[in-house]
C-alpha positions in Angstrom: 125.0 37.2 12.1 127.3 39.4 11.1 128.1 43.6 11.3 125.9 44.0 8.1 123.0 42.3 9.1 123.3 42.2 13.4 120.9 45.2 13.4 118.0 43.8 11.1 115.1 41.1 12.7 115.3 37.5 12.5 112.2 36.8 10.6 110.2 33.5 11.2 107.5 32.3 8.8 104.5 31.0 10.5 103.1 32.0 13.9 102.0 28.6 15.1 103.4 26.8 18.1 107.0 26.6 17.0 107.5 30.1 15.6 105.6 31.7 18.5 108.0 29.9 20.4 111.2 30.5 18.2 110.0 34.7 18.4 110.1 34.3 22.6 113.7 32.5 22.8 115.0 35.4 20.4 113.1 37.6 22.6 114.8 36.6 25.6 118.1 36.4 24.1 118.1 39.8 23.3 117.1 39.6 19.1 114.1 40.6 17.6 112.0 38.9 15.5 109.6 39.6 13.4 106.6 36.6 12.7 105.0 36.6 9.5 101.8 35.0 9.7 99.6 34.4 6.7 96.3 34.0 8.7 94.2 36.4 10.4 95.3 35.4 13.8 97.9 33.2 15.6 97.9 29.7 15.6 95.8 29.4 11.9 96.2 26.1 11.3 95.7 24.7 14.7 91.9 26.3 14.9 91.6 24.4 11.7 91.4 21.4 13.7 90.5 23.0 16.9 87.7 20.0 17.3 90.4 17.5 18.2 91.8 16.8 21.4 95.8 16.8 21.6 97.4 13.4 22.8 100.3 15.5 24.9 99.4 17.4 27.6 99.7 21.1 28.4 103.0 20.8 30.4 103.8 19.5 27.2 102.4 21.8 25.0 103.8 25.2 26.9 107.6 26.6 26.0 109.7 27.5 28.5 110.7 30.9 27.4 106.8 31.1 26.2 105.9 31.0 29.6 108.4 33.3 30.9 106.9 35.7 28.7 103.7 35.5 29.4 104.1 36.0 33.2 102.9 37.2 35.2 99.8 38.4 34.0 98.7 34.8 32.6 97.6 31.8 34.4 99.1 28.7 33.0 96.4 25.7 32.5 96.3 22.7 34.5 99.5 21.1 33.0 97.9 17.7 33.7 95.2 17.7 31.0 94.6 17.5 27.5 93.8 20.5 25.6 91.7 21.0 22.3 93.4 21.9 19.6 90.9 25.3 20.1 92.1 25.5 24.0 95.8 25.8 23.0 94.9 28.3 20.3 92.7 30.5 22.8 94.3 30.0 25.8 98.2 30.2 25.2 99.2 30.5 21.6 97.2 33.9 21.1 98.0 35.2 24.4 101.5 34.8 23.3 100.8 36.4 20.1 99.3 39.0 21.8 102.4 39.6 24.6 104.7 39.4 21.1 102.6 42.9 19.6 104.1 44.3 16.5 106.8 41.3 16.4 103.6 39.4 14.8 102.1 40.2 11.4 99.3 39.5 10.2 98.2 38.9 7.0 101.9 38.4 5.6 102.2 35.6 3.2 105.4 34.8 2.7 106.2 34.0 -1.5 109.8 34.4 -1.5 113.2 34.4 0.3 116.5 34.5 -0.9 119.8 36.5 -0.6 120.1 40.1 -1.4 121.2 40.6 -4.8 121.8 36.7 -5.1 119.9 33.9 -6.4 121.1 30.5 -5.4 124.0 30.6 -8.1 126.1 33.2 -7.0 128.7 33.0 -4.6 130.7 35.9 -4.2 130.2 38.2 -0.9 127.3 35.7 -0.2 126.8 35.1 3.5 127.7 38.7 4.0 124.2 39.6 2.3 121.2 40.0 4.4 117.6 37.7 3.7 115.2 39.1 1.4 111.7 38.0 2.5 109.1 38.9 -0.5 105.8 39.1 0.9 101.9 39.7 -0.1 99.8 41.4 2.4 96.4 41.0 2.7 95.4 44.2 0.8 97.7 42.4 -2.2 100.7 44.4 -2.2 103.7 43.1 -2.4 106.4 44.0 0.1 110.5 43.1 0.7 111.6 42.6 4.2 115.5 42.1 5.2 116.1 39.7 8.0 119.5 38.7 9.5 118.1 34.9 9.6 115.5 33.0 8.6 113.2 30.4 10.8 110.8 28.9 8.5 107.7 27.5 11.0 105.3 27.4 8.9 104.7 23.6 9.0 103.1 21.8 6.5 98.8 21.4 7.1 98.6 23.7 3.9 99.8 20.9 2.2 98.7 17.2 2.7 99.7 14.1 1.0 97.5 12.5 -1.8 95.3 9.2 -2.0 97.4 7.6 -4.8 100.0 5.2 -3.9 102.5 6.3 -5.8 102.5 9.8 -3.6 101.0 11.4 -7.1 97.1 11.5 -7.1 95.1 8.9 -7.8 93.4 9.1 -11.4 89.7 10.6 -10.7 90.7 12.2 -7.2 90.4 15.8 -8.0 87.5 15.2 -10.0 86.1 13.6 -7.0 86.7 16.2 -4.9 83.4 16.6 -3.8 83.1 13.4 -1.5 86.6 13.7 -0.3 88.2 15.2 2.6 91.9 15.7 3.8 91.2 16.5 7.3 89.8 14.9 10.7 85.7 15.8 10.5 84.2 17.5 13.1 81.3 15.1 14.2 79.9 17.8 16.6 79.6 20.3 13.7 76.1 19.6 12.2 76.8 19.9 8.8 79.6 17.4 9.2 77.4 15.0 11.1 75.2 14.9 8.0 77.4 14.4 5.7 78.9 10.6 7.5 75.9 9.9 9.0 74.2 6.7 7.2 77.1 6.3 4.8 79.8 4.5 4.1 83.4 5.9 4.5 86.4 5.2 3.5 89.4 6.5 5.7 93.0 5.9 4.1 95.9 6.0 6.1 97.6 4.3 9.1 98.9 7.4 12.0 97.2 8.4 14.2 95.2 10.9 12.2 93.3 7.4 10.7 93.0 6.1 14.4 91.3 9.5 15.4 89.1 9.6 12.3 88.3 5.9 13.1 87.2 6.6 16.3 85.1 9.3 15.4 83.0 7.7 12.5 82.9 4.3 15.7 81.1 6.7 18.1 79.0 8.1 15.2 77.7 4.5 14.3 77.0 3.5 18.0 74.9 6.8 18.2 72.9 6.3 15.4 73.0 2.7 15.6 71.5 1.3 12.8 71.7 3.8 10.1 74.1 2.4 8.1 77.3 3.9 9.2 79.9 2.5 8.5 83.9 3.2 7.9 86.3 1.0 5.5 89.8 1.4 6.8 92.5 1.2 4.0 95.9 0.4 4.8 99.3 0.5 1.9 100.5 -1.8 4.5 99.7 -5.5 6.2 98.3 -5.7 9.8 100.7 -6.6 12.2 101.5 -5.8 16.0 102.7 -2.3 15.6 99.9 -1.7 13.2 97.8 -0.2 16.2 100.9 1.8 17.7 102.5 1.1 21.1 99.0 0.6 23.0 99.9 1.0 27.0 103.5 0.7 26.5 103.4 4.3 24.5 104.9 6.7 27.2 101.8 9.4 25.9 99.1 7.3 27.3 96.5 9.7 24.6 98.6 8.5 22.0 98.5 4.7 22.5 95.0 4.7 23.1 94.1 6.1 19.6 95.4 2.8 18.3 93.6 0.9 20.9 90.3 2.8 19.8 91.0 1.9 16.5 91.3 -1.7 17.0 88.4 -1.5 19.0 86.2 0.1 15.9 87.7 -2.9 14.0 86.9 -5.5 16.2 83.8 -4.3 17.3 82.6 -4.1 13.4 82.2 -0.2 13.0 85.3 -0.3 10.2 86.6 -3.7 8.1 90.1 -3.0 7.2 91.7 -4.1 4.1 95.2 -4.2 3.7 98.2 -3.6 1.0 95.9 -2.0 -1.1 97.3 1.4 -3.0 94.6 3.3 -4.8 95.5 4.0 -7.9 92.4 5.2 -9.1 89.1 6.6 -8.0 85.5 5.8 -10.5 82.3 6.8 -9.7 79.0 4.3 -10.0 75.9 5.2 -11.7 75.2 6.6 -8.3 77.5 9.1 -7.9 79.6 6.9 -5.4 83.0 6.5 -5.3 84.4 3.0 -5.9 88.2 3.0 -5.5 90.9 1.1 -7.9 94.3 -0.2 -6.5 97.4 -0.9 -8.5 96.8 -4.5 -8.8 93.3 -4.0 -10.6 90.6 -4.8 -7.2 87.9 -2.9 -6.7 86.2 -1.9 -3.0 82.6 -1.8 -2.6 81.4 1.5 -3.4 81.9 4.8 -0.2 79.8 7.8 -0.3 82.9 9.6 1.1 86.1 9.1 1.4 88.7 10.7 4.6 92.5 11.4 3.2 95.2 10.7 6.0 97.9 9.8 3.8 100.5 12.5 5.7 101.9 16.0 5.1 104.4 17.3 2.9 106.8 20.5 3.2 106.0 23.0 0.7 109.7 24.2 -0.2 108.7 26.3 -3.6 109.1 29.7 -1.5 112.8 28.3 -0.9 113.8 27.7 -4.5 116.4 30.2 -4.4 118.3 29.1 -1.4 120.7 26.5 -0.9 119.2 23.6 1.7 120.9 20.7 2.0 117.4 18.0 2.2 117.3 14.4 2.4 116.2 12.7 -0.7 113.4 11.0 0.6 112.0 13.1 3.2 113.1 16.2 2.5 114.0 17.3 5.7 117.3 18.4 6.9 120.1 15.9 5.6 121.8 15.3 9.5 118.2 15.1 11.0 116.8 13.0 8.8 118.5 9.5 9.7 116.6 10.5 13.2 113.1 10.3 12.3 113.6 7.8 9.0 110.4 5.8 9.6 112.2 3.1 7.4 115.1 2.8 10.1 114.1 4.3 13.4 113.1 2.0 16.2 110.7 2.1 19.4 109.8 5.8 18.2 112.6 7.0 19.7 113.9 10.7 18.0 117.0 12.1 20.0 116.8 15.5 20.7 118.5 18.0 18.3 119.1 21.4 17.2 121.3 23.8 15.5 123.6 21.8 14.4 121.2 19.1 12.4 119.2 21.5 11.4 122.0 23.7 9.5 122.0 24.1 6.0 124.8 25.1 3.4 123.0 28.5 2.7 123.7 29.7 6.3 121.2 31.4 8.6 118.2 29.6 7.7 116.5 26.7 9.5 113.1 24.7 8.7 111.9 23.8 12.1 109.0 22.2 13.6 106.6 20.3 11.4 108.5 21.3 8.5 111.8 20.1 9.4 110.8 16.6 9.6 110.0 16.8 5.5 107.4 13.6 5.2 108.5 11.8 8.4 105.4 11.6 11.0 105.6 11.5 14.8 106.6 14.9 15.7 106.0 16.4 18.7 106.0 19.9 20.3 108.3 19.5 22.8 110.6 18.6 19.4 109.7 22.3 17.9 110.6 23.8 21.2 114.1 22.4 21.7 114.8 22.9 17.9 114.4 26.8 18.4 116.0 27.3 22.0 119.3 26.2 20.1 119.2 28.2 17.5 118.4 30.9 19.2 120.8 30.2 21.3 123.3 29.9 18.6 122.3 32.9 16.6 122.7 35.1 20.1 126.6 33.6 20.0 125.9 31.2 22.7 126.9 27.9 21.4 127.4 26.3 24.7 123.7 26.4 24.8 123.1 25.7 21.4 124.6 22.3 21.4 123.4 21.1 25.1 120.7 19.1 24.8 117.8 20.2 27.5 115.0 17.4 26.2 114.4 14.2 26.8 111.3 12.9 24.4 108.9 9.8 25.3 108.9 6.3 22.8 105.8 5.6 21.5 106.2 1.9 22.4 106.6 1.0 18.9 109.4 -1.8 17.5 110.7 -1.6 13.5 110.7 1.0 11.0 107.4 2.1 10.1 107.8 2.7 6.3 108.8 -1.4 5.4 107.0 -2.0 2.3 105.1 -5.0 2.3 106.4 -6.6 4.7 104.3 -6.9 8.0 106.1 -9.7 9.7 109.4 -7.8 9.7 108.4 -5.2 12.9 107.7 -7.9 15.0 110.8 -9.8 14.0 112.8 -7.2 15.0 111.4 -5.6 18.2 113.3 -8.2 20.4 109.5 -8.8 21.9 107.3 -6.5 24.6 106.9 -3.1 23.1 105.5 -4.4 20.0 103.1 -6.7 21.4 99.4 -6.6 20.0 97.7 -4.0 22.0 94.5 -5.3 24.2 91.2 -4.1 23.0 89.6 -1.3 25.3 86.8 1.2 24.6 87.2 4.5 25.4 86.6 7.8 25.4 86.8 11.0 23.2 89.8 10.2 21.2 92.9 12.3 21.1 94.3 14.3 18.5 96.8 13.0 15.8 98.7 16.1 16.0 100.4 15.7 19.2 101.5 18.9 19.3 102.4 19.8 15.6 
């Protein structure tokens, strides 16, 4: 900061997990934020998926400086379990909200943010300009706010990855939108039940997010054994021995044992899985079904529906007119980026990081959380929470702080970049043995959520 801009808020787009977080390290450092938060409440995108359980636990799932905030009037869950993604909503993210008052507004969609008087071209007297925020209320007017900094949280669940292969849509998929989901179903909702009940799905994608839906539509066929349920489990990819995810060596045990569910569906015949298939297209039969098209011309049986869990993306049009320094392919943060590659990274393993990798040329504005890992998967909260205390740290002139690093992140037990194309054999090649090891098939219960603390 500097004397032009010291006395103005630090503005933070999104109040979710991280930028709750981010406004209570600032609020403890002595700056103050303001949260602009396009929902209705906190945490909007979390209730979204408020049916599915979270594979960290609350001690976990609960920042430091969060906490500290909240005391003493609140009564921290037991940090043992595993929360819904409704229980973290109710019971610590809008509490914090709440504790944060007017710091948090509502109803504030952020279109907007660039330098005062400068679009990304201009250089002279640039850093010594304050942030302009433009913003839409909920009434429809538009507003300017003037931040001293900017900490974009507002992840990416607005914005998830389509079917086709080619990370374009498959021909046919918006037209097909009506049998097509992007999200995790809620099996207890009845309206959802109906609609997988008896039919045939097909559920694209290999994170966890596919493991949880797997699991899901398994439990729905045992329960209504015998009504035709059934899930087709596409993969870009060959099966291998980190197909499944770390299994018992993952150090989340919730984690590992969504892959181990969805082996077991697999194996137990509730889902067939057919592999290095990339949809390029999406027909529909005389019936109305869907029958999906890959690149190399074959043709799957035809689904009634069809469950999207291809990934997220960052939506970065609201930063055209700022100068971030991104990595080509996952447009994330260019000195984070070679940390959570899922073409290079090995054993799951992300160092902890802040300030410093998540720095941009345009000065005094920071992607963090979901967001700052671009396309990459396997983010965790604990990652969001360390990413803020430094810059908040850093923007209170504390650099000390900034640069220590106060996190140490669990492996998820899995060997070999994720993103090899085609080449299933190569993972196991290179895991030097154990961690990649073909997980055991188990059974077990409600599955855990693929979010893992987004």
């Amino acid at each position: 900061m500097n004397a032009s801009t010291e006395a103005l808020p630090v503005a933070v787009i999104g109040a979710g997990p991280v930028g709750l977080a981010a406004a209570a390290h600032l609020t403890g450092r002595g700056i103050t934020p303001l949260v602009l938060e396009a929902g209705t409440s906190a945490a909007t995108a979390v209730r979204e998926w408020g049916h599915v359980r979270l594979f960290s636990t609350w001690s976990e799932l609960v920042d430091p400086a969060a906490e500290k905030l909240l005391a003493p009037g609140w009564t921290a869950p037991d940090g043992g379990s595993y929360p819904s993604g409704a229980d973290w909503a109710a019971l610590y993210l809008q509490p914090l909200a709440d504790v944060l008052g007017e710091k948090v507004r509502y109803g504030a969609t952020v279109t907007g943010v660039s330098r005062l008087g400068r679009d990304r071209i201009v250089d002279a007297d640039r850093e010594q300009q304050p942030f302009t925020v433009r913003i839409v209320n909920a009434d429809g007017a538009e507003e300017r706010i003037l931040a001293s900094a900017v900490i974009d949280a507002s992840g990416t669940w607005s914005t998830p990855s389509p079917i086709g292969g080619d990370g374009l849509p498959a021909l046919g998929e918006k037209a097909a939108a009506d049998r097509i989901s992007y999200r995790i179903p809620d099996l207890k909702d009845p309206a959802a039940r109906g609609r997988y009940a008896g039919k045939r799905t097909a559920v694209i994608g290999s994170g966890a997010s596919a493991f949880t839906a797997l699991a899901y539509l398994a439990d729905l066929a045992k329960a209504d054994d015998g009504s035709g349920t059934h899930a087709t489990w596409i993969l870009r990819r060959g099966i291998s021995g980190s197909t499944f995810g770390g299994g018992s060596a993952d150090q989340l045990p919730a984690r590992g044992a969504l892959g181990l569910a969805a082996k077991a569906a697999v194996d137990n015949g509730y889902a067939d899985a057919v592999t290095g298939f990339r949809t390029d297209a999406i027909q529909r039969d005389h019936d109305g079904r869907l029958v999906l098209v890959a690149e190399d011309g074959r043709r799957l049986d035809a689904v009634d529906e069809v469950i999207v869990l291809t990934g997220l993306r960052p939506d970065l049009s609201f930063l055209d007119e700022l100068r971030l320094a991104l990595d080509e392919r996952l447009q994330a943060p260019v000195d984070l980026a070679p940390l959570i590659d899922p073409n290079q990274h090995s054993c799951g393993t992300v160092y902890p990081h802040g300030v410093n990798e998540l720095s941009h040329p345009e000065q005094g504005v920071y992607l963090v959380g979901m967001k700052s890992y671009g396309r990459a998967p396997t983010f965790l909260a604990m990652t969001g929470y360390e990413q803020v205390r430094s810059i908040a740290a850093h923007l209170a002139g504390d650099q000390e702080a900034a640069e220590r690093v106060e996190l140490t992140l669990p492996e998820t037990g899995v060997c070999g970049g994720a993103g090899l194309f085609d080449q299933p054999q190569a993972a196991e090649e290179t895991s030097g043995g154990g961690c990649c090891a073909a997980p055991a098939t188990l059974t077990i219960g409600a599955p855990a959520s693929s979010s893992g603390g987004c």
